[in-house]
NUZAZA-69742 format. One line per 2 residues: number of its first residue (from 1); for each residue x, y, z of C-alpha. Coordinates in steps of 0.5 Angstrom, whole numbers, plus 2048, in hexadecimal, padded with zeros to 3 digits. Last residue first. Example, Ala and Ser with C-alpha at 12.3 -4.5 7.8 and 13.67 -1.06 7.14 Angstrom:
<sites>
2) 81B,7FE,80E; 819,7F7,810 $
</sites>
This chain:
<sites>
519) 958,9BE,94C; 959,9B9,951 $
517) 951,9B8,955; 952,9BA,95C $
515) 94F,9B5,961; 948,9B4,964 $
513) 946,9AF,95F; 93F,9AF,961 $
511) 93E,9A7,964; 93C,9A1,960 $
509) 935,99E,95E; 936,99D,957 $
507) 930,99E,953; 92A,999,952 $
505) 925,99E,954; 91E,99C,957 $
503) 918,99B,954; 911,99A,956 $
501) 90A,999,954; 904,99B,952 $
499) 8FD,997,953; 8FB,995,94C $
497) 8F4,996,949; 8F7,99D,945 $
495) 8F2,9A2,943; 8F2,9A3,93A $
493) 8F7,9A7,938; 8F5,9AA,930 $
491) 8FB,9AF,92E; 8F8,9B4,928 $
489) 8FF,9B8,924; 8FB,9BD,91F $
487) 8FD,9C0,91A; 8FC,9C5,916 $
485) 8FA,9C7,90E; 8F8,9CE,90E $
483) 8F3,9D4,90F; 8F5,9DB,90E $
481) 8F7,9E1,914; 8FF,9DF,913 $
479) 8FD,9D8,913; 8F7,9D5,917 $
477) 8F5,9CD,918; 8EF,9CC,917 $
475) 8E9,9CA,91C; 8E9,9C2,91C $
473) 8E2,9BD,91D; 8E3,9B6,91F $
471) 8E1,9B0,91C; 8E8,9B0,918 $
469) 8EB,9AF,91F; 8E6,9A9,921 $
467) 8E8,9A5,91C; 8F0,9A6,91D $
465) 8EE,9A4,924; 8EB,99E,922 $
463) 8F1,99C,91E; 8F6,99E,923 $
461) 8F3,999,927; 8F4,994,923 $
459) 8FB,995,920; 8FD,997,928 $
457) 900,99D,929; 904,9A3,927 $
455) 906,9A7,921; 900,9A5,91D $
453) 8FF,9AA,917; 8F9,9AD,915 $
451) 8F9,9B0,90E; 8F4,9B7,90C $
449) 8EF,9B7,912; 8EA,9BC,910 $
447) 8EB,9C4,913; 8E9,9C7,90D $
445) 8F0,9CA,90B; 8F3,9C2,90D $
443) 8F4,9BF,913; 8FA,9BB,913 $
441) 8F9,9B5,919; 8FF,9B2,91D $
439) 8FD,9AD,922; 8FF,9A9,929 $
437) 8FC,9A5,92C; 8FC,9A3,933 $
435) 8FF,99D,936; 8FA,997,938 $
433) 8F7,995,93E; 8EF,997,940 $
431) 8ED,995,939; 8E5,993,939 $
429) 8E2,99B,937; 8EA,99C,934 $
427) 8E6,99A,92D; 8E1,99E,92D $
425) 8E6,9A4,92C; 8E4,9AB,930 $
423) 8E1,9B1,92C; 8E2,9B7,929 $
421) 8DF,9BF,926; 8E2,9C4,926 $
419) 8EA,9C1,925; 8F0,9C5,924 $
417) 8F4,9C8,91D; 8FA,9CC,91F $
415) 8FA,9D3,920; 8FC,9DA,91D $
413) 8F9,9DF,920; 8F1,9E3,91D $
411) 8ED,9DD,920; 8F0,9DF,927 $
409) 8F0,9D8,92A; 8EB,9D5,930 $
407) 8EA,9CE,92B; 8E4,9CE,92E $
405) 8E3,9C7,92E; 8DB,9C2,92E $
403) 8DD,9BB,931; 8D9,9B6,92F $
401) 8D9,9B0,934; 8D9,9A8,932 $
399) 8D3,9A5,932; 8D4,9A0,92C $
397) 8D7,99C,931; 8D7,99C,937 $
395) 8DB,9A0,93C; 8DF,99D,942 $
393) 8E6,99E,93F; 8E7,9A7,93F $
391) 8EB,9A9,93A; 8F0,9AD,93B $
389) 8F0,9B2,935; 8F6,9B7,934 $
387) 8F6,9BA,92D; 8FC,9BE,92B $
385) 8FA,9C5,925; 901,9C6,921 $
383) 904,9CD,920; 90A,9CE,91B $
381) 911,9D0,91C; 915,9CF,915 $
379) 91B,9CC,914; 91F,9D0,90D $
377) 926,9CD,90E; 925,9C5,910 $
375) 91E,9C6,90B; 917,9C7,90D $
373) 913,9C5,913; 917,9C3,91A $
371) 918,9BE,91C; 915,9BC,922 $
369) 915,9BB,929; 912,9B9,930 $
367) 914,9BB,937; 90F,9C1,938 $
365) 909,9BD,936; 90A,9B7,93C $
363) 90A,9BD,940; 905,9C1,93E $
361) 900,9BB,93D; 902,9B9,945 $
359) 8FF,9C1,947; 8F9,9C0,942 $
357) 8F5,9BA,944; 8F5,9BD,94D $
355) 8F2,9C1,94B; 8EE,9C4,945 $
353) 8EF,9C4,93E; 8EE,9C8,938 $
351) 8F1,9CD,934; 8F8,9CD,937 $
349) 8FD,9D0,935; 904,9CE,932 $
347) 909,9D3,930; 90F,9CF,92F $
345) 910,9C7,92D; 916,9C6,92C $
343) 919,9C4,923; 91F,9C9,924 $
341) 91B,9CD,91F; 916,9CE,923 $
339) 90F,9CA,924; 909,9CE,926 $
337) 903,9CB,92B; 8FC,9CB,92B $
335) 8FA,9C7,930; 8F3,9C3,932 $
333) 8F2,9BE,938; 8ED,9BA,939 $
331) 8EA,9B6,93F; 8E7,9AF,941 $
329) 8E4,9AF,948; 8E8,9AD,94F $
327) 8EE,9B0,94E; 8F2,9B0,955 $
325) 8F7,9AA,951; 8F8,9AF,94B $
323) 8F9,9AB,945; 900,9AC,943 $
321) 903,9B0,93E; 905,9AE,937 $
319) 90C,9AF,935; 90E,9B1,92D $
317) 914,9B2,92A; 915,9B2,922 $
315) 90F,9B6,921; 90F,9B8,919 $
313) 90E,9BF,918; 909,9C2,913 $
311) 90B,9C5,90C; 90E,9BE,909 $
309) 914,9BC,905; 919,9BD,90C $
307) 914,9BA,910; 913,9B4,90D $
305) 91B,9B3,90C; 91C,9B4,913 $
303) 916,9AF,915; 91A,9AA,910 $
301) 921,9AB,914; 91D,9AA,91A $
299) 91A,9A3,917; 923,9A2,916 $
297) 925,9A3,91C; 928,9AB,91E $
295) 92F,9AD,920; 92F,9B3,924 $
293) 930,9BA,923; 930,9BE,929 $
291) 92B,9C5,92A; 92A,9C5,931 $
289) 923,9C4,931; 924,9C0,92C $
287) 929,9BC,930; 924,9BC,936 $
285) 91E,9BA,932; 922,9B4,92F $
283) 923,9B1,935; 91B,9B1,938 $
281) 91A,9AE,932; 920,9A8,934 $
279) 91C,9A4,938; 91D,9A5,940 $
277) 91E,99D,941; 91C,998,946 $
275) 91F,991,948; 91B,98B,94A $
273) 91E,985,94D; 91E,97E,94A $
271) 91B,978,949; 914,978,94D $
269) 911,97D,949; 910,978,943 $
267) 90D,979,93C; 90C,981,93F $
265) 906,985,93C; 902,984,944 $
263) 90A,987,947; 908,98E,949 $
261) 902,98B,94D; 906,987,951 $
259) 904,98C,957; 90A,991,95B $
257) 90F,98F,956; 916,993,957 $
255) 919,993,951; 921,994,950 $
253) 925,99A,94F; 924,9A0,949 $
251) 926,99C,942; 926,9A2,93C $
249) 922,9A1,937; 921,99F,92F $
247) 928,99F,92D; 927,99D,926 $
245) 927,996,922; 921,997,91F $
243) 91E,991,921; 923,98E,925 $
241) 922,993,92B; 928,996,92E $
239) 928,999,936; 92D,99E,937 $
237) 931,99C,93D; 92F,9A2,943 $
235) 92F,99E,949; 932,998,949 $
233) 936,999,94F; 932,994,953 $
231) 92F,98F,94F; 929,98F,94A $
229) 924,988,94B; 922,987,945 $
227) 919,987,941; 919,98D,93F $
225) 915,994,942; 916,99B,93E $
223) 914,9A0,943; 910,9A6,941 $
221) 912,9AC,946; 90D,9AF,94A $
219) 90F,9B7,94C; 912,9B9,952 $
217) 911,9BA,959; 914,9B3,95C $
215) 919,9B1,956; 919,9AC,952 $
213) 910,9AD,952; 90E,9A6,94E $
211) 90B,9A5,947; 90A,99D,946 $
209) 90C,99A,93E; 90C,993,93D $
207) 910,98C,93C; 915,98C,938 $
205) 917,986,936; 91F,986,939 $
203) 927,988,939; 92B,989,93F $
201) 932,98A,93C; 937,98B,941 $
199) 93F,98C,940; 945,98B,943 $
197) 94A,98F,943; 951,98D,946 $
195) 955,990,94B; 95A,995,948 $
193) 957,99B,949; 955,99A,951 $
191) 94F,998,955; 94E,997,95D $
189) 946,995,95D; 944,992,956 $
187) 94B,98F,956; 949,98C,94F $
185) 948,993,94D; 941,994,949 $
183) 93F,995,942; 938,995,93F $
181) 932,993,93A; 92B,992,938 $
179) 928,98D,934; 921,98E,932 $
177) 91C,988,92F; 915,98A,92D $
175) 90F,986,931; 90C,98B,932 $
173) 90E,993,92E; 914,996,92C $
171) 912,99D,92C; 915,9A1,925 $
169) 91A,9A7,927; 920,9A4,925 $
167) 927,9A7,927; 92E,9A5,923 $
165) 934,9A2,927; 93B,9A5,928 $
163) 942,9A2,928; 947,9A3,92C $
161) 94E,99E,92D; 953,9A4,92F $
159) 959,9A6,929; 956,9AE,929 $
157) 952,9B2,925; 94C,9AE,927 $
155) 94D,9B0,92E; 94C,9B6,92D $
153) 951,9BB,932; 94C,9BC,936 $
151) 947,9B6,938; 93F,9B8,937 $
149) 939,9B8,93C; 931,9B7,93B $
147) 92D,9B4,942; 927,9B2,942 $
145) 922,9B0,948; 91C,9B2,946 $
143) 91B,9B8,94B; 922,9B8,94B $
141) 923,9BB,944; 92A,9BC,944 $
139) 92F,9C1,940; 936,9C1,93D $
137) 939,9BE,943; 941,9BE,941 $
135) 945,9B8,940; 94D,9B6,942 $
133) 950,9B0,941; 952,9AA,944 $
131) 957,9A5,940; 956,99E,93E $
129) 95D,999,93E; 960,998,936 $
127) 961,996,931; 959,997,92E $
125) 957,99D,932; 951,99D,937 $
123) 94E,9A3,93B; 94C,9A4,942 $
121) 947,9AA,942; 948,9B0,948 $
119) 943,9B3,94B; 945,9BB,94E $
117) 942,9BB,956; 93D,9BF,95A $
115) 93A,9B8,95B; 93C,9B2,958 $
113) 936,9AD,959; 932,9B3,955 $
111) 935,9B2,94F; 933,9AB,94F $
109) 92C,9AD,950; 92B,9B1,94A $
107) 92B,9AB,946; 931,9AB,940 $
105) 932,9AE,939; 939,9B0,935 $
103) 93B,9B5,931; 942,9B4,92F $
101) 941,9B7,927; 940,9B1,925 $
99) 93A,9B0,928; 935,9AC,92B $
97) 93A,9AA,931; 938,9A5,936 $
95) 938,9A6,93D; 939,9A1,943 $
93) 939,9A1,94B; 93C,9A3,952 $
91) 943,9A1,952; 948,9A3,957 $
89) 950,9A4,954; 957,9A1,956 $
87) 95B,9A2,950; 960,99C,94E $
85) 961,995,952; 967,996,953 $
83) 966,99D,956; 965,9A3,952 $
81) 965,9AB,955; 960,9AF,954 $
79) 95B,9AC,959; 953,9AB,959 $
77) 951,9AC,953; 949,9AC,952 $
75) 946,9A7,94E; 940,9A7,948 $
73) 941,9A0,944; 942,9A1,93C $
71) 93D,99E,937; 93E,99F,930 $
69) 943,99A,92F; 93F,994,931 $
67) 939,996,92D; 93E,997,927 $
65) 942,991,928; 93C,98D,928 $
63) 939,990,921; 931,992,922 $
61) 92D,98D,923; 92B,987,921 $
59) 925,982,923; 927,97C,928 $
57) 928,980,92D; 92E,97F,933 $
55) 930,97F,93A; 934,980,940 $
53) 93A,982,93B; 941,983,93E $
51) 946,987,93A; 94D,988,93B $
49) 951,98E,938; 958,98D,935 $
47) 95E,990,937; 963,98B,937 $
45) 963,989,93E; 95C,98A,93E $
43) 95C,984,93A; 960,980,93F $
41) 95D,981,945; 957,97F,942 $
39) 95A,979,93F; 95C,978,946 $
37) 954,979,949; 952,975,943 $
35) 955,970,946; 955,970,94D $
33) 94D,971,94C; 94D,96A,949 $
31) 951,966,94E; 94C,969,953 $
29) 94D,96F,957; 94D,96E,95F $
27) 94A,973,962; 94C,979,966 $
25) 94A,97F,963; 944,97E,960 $
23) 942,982,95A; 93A,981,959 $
21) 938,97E,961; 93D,984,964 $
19) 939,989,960; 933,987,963 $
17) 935,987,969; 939,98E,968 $
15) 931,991,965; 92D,98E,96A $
13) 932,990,971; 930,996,96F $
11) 929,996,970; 924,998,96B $
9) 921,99E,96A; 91A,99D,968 $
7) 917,99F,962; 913,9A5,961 $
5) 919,9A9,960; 91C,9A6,95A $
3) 923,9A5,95C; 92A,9A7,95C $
1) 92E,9A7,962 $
</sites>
């Protein structure tokens, strides 16, 4: 059984009360549901897939049969030999495919109900029963709960029903919609091929962002909170965002609430659960570390583009680190970091900083990701300087400290341009709340601020931070022993107010398969 390991195990009786309350066995079915249950039937007997859809958005979204085709449930065979009812098999969660190529994305937790054994995929074809077919784990970051893995032969190449679905990498913010999706069996506890596939579609406002340890030991993992309850076994669906009309995260389980204070921005908390998603960032870094192509959405597109033109690499991925809860005063760290070809950041030395600020600073920036500098056949590796401030909210404005920096470097290295001299925006000195900041300054060969660009934040608190940064005194960056043009990647997290809160997977809770997988 999966679960964050601060929460409670629940008993099992929990989890069969509450599948006997969402799939009763023995009770006696409306006039309406014996009908749709022998049109069902009939549908299946053709070959063609059901779907049911718990809820819809308003905006529109990417194309409804892409979506749907896109996803497929994580199972594990049980048998070889087909009854009437086809392959039985165990089911333990949902993946979807971001490329043709057969690659797929899932939550690390999946996996891990299967134990030592090989994942398989339950794939649909249009005139005909779904079929399993075999994947390979290509690689895991289990620190945040990703899983990459890819289907041989490519089901693309074949007659499956499979589409992918393209990656964002823009925040959706409160009270923006977001729509999730994924598969499960019918029978939920004795699946089999030829049973129906039903389909959830948890779709709600998004109601804020929370860092939580997914595994105890390991790094904080920025979750995604929307206003809709989640249900066992969707764990692993792509969570979709209208604006972009893009995968933005991935759901992780249920939110367990140990305040309200998660749900201040939510119309109305009362009318449903709360769901929790890993977005998609943490996604992007394992698949450029692995060097798999993916399909942007269209502003990643841009961001592309940009680079491409441009002697600086165009961040694409970025995650802010959380306010160390033991930190009892404000803190800055300084980095100055190289960006390879494969747009990861190596080489990363800290030129300012001090426990226990820079050790969540180095795990928040080991998961971010570039574009590299140049054309697709010329990329550049490149320095950047990364700017750390956690701002402290009980200062008074207009007394906002000073900090002088010695950037630590050996002036005759190449380095990235950095701060001397810095202070703290005003404007968090009466914020408690908001999420951080995110911007992206080019210094020039004088260490003055060219253009400054807002990736993250808030428009108001932007502004003020924007301001602030070009009050600030920059050492150039360094060239082959010349000064030259840098830039520099500055995240402004202001102390949250908020108690944090809990969550806990929505994955199947099923037993390992202990059986040998046909081959």
């Amino acid at each position: 059984m999966y679960q964050i390991p601060f929460v409670r195990s629940p008993v099992p009786s929990f989890h069969c009360a509450f599948l006997r309350a969402r799939y009763p066995t023995h009770s006696m079915p409306s006039l309406r549901n014996a009908i749709c249950r022998l049109l069902t039937a009939a549908m299946m007997a053709c070959g063609c897939s059901v779907s049911v859809f718990a809820s819809t958005v308003s905006e529109s979204v990417a194309n409804e049969s892409e979506l749907s085709f896109a996803v497929c449930p994580i199972v594990y065979p049980l048998d070889q030999a087909a009854s009437d009812r086809g392959l039985h098999y165990l089911f333990y969660g949902n993946g979807f495919f971001i490329n043709d190529k057969g690659y797929l994305l899932t939550a690390a937790h999946v996996l891990s109900q299967l134990g030592d054994a090989p994942p398989y995929v339950l794939l649909r074809l249009s005139m005909a029963p779904p079929r399993l077919v075999k994947a390979t784990v290509i690689a895991t970051d289990r620190d945040h709960d990703v899983a990459l893995l890819r289907v041989t032969p490519n089901p693309f190449e074949a007659r499956y029903q499979v589409r992918f679905l393209p990656l964002a990498v823009d925040w959706p913010v409160a009270p923006q919609s977001v729509l999730a999706a994924a598969l499960r069996p019918s029978r939920l506890r004795d699946p089999h091929t030829f049973d129906v596939l039903t389909e959830d579609r948890p779709a709600g406002q998004v109601l804020a962002y929370q860092f939580s340890q997914l595994y105890k030991g390991r790094p904080n993992t920025e979750l995604l909170l929307f206003g809709h309850e989640v249900l066992l076994g969707d764990s692993g669906g792509p969570v979709v965002s209208p604006n972009s009309q893009g995968v933005v995260g991935m759901i992780e389980g249920r939110w367990v609430r140990a305040d309200a204070a998660a749900l201040l921005t939510a119309p109305d908390p009362s009318a449903g659960g709360v769901g929790a998603a890993v977005p998609i960032h943490y996604a992007i870094s394992l698949l450029q570390q692995q060097d798999v192509a993916w399909h942007a959405a269209r502003e990643a597109t841009r961001s592309v583009a940009a680079a491409d033109e441009s002697n600086v690499p165009s961040a694409l991925s970025l995650v802010p680190a959380p306010y160390p809860s033991q930190a009892l005063q404000s803190g800055e760290v300084l980095l100055d970091a190289r960006v390879d070809r494969n747009g990861q950041l190596a080489d990363i030395k800290v030129t300012r900083g001090a426990t226990p600020f820079v050790d969540e600073v180095l795990n928040a920036v080991h998961t971010w990701s570039f574009v590299p500098a140049g054309a697709n056949e010329e990329r550049k590796q490149t320095r950047i300087g990364i700017v750390f401030q956690f701002a402290s909210p009980g200062l008074l404005a207009g007394r906002t400290p000073e900090r002088h920096a010695d950037m630590g470097l050996d002036d005759a290295s190449d380095h990235a341009s950095l701060p001397v001299v810095t202070t703290e925006p005003a404007y968090f000195t009466t914020s408690t709340t908001g999420r951080a900041i995110i911007l992206s300054a080019h210094i020039d060969t004088r260490g003055k601020p060219e253009t400054i660009d807002v990736l993250d934040g808030a428009e108001s608190a932007a502004s003020a931070v924007e301001l602030m940064v070009r009050q600030w005194q920059f050492a150039p960056g360094k060239c082959a022993g010349s000064e030259c043009r840098s830039n520099v990647i500055i995240v402004v997290i202001p102390r949250q107010g908020a108690t944090p809160v809990r969550a806990q997977s929505s994955v199947s809770h099923l037993p390992a398969p202990t059986e040998p997988a046909p081959q």
